[in-house]
C-alpha positions, 0 to 999 in steps of 0.5 A: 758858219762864220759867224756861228749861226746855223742855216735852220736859224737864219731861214727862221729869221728871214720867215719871221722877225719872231722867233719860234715857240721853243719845244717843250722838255719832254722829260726822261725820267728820273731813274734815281727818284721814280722808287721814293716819289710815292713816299715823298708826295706822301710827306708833302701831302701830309704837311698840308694838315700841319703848321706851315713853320714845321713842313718838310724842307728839300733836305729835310726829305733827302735827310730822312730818305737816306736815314730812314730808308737807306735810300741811295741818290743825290740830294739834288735830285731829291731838291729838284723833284721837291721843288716841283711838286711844292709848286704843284701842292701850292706849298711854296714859301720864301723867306728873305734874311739880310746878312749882317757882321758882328764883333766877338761876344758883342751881341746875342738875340732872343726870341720865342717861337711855337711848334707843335707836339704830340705830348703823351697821345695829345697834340699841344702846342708849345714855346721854343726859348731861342737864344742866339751869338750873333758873331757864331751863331751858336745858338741855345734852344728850351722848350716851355709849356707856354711864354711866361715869365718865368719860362722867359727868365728861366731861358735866360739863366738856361742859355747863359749857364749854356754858353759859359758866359754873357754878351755885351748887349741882347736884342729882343723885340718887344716881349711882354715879360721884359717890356711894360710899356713903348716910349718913344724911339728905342726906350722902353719901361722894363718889366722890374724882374727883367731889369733884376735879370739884367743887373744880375748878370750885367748885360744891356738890351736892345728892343727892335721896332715895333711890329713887322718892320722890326723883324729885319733887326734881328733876323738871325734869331728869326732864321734860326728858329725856323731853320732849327724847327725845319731841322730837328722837329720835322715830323712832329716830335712825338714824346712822353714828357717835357723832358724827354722833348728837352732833351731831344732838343739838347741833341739837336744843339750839339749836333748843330756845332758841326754845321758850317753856316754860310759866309762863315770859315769854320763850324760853329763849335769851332768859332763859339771857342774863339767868341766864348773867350770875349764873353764876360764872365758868369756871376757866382749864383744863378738868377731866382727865377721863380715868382713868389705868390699868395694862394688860398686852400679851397675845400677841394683841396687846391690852390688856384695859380695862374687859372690852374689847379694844384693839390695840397694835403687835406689839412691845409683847406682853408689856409693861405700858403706861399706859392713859388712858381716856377717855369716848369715847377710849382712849389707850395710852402707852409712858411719855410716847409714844402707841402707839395711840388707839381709839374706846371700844368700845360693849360688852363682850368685843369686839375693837378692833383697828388693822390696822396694828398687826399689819403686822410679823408679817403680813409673816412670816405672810401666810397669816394675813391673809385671816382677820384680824379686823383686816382685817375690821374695817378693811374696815367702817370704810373703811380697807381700801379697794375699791382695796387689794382690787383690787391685793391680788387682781392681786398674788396672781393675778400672783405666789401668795398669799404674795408677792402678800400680802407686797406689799400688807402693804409697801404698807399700812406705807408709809401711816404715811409718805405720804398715803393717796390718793396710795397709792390712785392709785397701786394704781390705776395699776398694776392698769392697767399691770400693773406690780404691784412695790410698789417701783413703787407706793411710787415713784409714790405719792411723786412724787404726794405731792411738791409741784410744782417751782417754775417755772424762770425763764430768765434772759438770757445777754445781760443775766445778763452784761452789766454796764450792766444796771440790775440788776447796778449794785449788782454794779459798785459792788462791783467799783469799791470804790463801795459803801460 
């Protein structure tokens, strides 16, 4: 007992110079998390069938526990149980970063990183534009339709208006849109829009090691990405549009501010205020992101950008126009007068087409509406509405396809004059009436458009003409000669 060995230890020694096999843990249970492992090993399953850069972390599964289902037990115990059923799942995956120390606004990164959506019912694959302080760590999330130059420069202009100002030096790897060619060492051969970027709002770049073996030099814009991803896009985010996703990852950011990350003293909203004070100051404009290009109208009516389609107005077939394009936006001009603005198309070899811009020759060739892809695609966005559809039907049961289509297609041109609800009251009423002439509608929808007449005011026979009135003195001065 002296030497604080139990006699059951020493008989083993004296039996055998190798100690015994140490018991199994039986385990006990846990009470807290027996309720929630069905769910959890449901969420661990389900991400065997999606990318590995968006699977549920430990605390991303303790965080929704708490939030969607009110669950009451200690992230630890969810961390624990995580753990040992990634390593039964066959999911476990380690990721080694160096910590490094930066001087205030001395330095950001830049990076891109993919992530799944599901986008209006239709899983796509997307970009995340991430730039990073490396002193804070405050960091700027977009999201783009693809990795482009203009989604590369636009996230430049986005995240420096985002933060305020602009740091001394950015470091990327050796993206496509700032990099034309690798010399030797560190010089590279800019791309001349990525150097324009650059002058206009004077800062230098940095471009890591070709490869794998450059991933280690800009490793805080790699964690963060991943770590945001993990944080704020796990489940897969389910939206209506680019900009609803945008703005799910704007919350994101500002939520982020609070959060403390290791090795460091205060939050990064806290330390980004002492670093924004050292950052150099905005120019006076923002950089013109778009990229100006030459497209011929074909006899469909479209102009073809980046292996693309995108509608123009009939009277534009066979002209050469001006194409402004933009990160999320293609503008077409007729000199210096815009003839159609689309979204950017999230792919290639598909038809972006305005409805609208077909009217004039649907007006000749009614029959070729019902089968318009226009139309289709004006009915999944919601311009074509359940109420066009009604009166384009009572029009065609009251007169035949033709004419019944050609009064519709003369409705659907005067949206480009009056208010889109006043027309769709309109159709409204005359399914009601039955009075299906379009003149009809047109009329009705004008005077819903109308401002309301001011009130009339009547005025007193009586004291209009009676010249004692206090109100018409300035009136008898004049006759009198009294005004002076």
């Amino acid at each position: 007992m002296r030497h604080g060995v139990h006699r059951r230890t020493v008989r083993q020694a004296l039996a055998s110079a190798v100690p015994p096999p140490r018991k199994e843990y039986a385990s006990r249970g846990r009470p807290a998390i027996d309720p929630w492992k069905e769910l959890i090993d449901a969420w661990l399953s389900a991400d065997k069938d999606v990318p590995v850069k968006q699977r549920h972390t430990a605390r991303r599964v303790w965080q929704r526990l708490v939030a969607e289902h009110g669950a009451d037990l200690s992230e630890v115990s969810v961390s624990r149980y995580v753990a040992l059923r990634r390593r039964q799942l066959g999911l476990d995956r380690v990721e080694v970063f160096v910590p490094q120390a930066h001087d205030l606004g001395a330095e950001a990164e830049v990076d891109f990183g993919e992530f799944h959506i599901r986008l209006a019912g239709q899983d796509l694959k997307v970009w995340m534009f991430a730039m990073r302080l490396s002193a804070s760590g405050r960091a700027f999330h977009y999201a783009f339709a693809n990795q482009a130059q203009e989604a590369f420069l636009e996230g430049h202009v986005r995240g420096l208006a985002y933060f305020g100002g602009v740091p001394a030096r950015v470091r990327y790897d050796n993206l496509k849109p700032a990099v034309v060619r690798i010399l030797r060492g560190r010089d590279r051969l800019e791309n001349d829009r990525f150097t324009a970027l650059r002058s206009h709002y004077g800062f230098a770049s940095f471009f890591c090691v070709p490869g794998k073996d450059g991933a280690h030099e800009k490793g805080g814009i790699e964690g963060e990405i991943g770590r945001f991803r993990r944080t704020h896009l796990v489940p897969i985010p389910d939206v209506a549009s680019m900009t609803a996703l945008n703005e799910l990852i704007a919350a994101g950011d500002l939520a982020d501010d609070a959060r403390v990350i290791t090795g460091h003293h205060a939050g990064v909203g806290v330390e980004f205020a002492a670093e924004q004070a050292t950052l150099a100051p905005l120019p006076g404009e923002a950089f013109d992101t778009s990229s100006v290009i030459s497209a011929k109208v074909d006899s469909r009516s479209r102009v073809c950008v980046r292996q693309a389609y995108y509608s123009v107005p009939v009277r534009y077939v066979a002209k050469r126009l001006t194409v402004r394009l933009g990160a999320a936006t293609v503008e077409v001009l007729d000199g210096a007068k815009v003839v159609a603005v689309h979204e950017r198309a999230t792919a290639k070899y598909v038809d972006v087409l305005d409805l609208d811009h077909y009217l004039e020759i649907l007006a000749r060739k009614p029959g070729a509406l019902p089968g318009a892809t226009a139309l289709a695609q004006a009915k999944k966005s919601g311009a074509f509405t359940p109420d066009h559809q009604a009166y384009w039907d009572a029009a065609r049961a009251a007169r035949g396809d033709g004419p019944g289509t050609r009064d519709l297609i003369e409705v659907l041109l005067a949206h480009r004059t009056l208010p889109a609800p006043a027309l769709r009251a309109a159709m409204r009423t005359a399914i009601t009436t039955g009075i299906l002439d379009p003149a009809s509608v047109l009329i009705d929808a004008r005077r819903a458009a109308e401002p309301p007449l001011a009130p009339v005011i009547p005025i007193d026979a009586l004291t209009r003409y009676d010249r004692s009135a206090p109100t018409l003195h300035g009136y008898d001065d004049l006759l009198t000669g009294n005004n002076r």
